[in-house]
C-alpha positions in Angstrom: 46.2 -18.4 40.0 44.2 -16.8 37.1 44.3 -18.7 34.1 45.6 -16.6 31.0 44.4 -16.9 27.3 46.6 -16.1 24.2 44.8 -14.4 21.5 46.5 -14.0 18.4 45.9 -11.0 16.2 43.8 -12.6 13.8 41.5 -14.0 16.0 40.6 -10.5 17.4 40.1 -9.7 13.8 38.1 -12.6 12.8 36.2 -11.5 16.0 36.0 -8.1 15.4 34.6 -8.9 11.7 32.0 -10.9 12.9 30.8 -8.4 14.9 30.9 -5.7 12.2 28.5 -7.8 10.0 26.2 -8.8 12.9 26.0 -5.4 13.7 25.3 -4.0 9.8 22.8 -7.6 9.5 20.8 -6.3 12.1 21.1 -2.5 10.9 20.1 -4.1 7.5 17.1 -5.8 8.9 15.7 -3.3 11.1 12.1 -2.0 10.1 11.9 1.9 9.6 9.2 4.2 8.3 9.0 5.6 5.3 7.0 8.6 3.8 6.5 8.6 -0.1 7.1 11.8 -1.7 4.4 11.8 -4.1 1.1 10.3 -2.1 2.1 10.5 1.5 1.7 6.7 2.0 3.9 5.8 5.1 5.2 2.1 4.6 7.3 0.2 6.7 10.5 -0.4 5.4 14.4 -2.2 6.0 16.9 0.6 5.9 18.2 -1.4 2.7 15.3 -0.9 0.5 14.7 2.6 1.3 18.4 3.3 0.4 18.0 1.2 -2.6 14.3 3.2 -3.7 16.1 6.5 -3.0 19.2 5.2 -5.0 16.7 4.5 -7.9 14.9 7.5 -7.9 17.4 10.4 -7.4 17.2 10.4 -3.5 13.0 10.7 -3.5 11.6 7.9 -1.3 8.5 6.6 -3.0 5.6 3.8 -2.4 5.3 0.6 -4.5 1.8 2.2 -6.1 3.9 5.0 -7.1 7.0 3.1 -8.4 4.2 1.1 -10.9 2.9 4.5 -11.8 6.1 5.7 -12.7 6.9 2.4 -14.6 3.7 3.1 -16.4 4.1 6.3 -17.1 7.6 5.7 -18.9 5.8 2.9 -21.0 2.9 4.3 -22.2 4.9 8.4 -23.0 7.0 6.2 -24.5 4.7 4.1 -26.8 3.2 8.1 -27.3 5.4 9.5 -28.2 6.3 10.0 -32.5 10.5 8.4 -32.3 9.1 6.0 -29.3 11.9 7.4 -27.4 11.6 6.6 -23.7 11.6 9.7 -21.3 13.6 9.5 -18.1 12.4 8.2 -15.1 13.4 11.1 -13.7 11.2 13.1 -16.2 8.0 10.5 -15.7 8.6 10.8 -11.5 8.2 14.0 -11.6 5.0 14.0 -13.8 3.6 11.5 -11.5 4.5 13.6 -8.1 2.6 16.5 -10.4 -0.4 14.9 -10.8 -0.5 13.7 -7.3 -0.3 17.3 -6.1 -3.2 18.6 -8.8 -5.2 15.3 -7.0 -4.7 16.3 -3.5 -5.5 19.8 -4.3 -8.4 19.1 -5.9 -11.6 19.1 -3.8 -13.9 16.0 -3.5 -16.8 15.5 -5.2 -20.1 17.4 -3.4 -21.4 13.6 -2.9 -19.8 10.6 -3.3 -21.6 8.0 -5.0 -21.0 5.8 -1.6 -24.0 8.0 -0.2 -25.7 7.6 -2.6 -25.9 4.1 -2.5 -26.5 4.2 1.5 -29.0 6.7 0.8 -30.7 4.4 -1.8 -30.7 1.4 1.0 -32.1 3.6 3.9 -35.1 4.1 1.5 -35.6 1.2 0.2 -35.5 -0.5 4.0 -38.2 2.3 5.1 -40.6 1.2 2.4 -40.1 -2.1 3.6 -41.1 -1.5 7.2 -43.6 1.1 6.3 -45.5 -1.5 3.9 -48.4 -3.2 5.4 -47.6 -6.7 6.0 -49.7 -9.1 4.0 -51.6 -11.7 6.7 -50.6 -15.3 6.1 -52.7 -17.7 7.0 -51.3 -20.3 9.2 -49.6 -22.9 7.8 -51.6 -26.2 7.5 -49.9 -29.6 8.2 -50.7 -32.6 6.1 -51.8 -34.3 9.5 -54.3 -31.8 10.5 -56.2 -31.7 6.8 -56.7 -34.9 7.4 -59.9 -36.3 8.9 -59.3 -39.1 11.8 
């Protein structure tokens, strides 16, 4: 004979709650990638802060770097500006996603001044091995200036 369980309703519910907010804990909790819409940085993100950053900022994903630089750029328009009215962050994200398209357009210096400072080394090693060494004289120990 099989033994038989009696479930009430409410324990299938109870049951079936628990593994609704398993389920949504572990959606919640899962790491996704996201792409900012102003530099490109891809960061790795819960599902719940990237709905939360998009909430935020009118459905645009964006980096922490970027959010700062938004933050800024409301603060200091702001402190700019005659009435010291604040602009909208909508107003100061799209500046900021502006100038990040005028920087990624623009084209990199001709030399970077990282060359020049491994230029500068290469030289001054070359010197260095080029120079004639200077002949030391062997060094002397206090025992062998001594007469026995």
């Amino acid at each position: 004979m099989v033994p038989t369980t009696v479930v009430n309703e409410t324990e299938v519910a109870a049951a079936a709650a628990m593994m609704t907010q398993s389920s949504n804990y572990k959606d919640q909790s899962e790491v996704e990638f996201a792409r900012c819409e102003c530099c490109g940085l891809t960061e790795e993100c819960t599902a719940a802060y990237v709905s939360r950053v998009k909430e935020r900022y009118g459905g645009r994903w964006i980096c922490g770097l970027c959010t700062e630089a938004v933050k800024d750029e409301i603060t200091c328009r702001s402190k700019k500006r005659e009435n010291h009215m604040m602009i909208s962050t909508d107003e100061a994200l799209n500046r900021h996603m502006k100038f990040c398209e005028q920087f990624r357009s623009s084209s990199p210096p001709a030399r970077p001044a990282a060359d020049d400072l491994i230029s500068a080394m290469k030289h001054i090693l070359r010197r260095s091995l080029d120079s004639p060494r200077k002949s030391k004289s062997p060094p002397t120990s206090f025992l062998a200036s001594k007469a026995f």
